[in-house]
RODO-2510 file (C-alpha; in nm, 4 decimals, decimal comma):
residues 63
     n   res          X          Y          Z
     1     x    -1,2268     1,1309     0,0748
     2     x    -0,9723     1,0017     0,2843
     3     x    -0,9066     0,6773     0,3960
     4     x    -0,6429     0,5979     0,6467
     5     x    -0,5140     0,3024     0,5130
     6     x    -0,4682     0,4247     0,2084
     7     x    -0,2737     0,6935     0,4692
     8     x    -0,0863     0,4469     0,6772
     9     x     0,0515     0,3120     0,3312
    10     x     0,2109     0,6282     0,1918
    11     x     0,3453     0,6759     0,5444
    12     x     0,5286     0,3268     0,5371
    13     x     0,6290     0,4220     0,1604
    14     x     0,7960     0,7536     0,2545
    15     x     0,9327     0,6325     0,5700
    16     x     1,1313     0,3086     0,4421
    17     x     1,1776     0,5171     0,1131
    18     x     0,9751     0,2227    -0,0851
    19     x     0,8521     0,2800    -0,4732
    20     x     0,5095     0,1705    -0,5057
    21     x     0,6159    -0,0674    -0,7310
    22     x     0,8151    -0,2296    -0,4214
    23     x     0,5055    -0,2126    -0,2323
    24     x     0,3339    -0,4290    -0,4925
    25     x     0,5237    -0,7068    -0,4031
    26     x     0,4555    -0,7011    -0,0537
    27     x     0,0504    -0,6577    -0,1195
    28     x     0,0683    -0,9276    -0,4073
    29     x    -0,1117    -0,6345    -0,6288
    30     x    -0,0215    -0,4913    -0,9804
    31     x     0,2377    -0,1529    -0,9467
    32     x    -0,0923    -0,0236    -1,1117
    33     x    -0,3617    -0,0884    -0,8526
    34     x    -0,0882     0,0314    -0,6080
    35     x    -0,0490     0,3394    -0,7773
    36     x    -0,4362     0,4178    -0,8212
    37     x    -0,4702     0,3735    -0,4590
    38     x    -0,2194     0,5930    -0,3778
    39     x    -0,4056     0,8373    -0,5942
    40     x    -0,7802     0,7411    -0,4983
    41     x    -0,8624     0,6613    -0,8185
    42     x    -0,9560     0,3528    -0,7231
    43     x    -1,0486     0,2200    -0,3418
    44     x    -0,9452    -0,1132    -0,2828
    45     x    -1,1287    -0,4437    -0,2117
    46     x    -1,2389    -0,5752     0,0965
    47     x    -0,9793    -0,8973     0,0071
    48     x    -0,7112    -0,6105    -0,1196
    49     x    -0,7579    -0,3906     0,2282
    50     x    -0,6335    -0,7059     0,4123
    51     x    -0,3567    -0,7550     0,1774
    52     x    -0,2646    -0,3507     0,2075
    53     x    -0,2216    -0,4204     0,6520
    54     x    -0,0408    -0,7357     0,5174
    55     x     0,1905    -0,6244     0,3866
    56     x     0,2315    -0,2640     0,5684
    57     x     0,3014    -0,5243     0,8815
    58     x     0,6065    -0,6753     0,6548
    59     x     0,7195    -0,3464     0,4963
    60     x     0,7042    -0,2027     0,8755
    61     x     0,9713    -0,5016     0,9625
    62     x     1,2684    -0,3910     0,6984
    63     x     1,5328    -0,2422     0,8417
***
């Protein structure tokens, strides 16, 4: 099942040509969560979702 946030992350990822492990950093998760999410193997937390628009909104600002 998709979930668009999940979406709008790998979107962000491609377009600023991040790692996921980059994108950790930015969410304050593990590489690992990161990369189960990008994989659905996992769905993330209520608290995590906010930290996923987080820091898309700062990953959206590099140049």
């Amino acid at each position: 099942m998709e979930d668009k946030l999940i979406e709008d992350l790998k979107q962000v990822l491609e377009e600023k040509k991040l790692s996921a492990i980059t994108a950790a950093m930015f969410i304050e998760a593990t590489p690992r969560q990161v990369y189960r999410w990008l994989k659905y193997e996992n769905r993330p937390t209520l608290i995590f979702r906010k930290a996923i628009k987080r820091g898309i909104e700062r990953m959206k600002k590099l140049p």
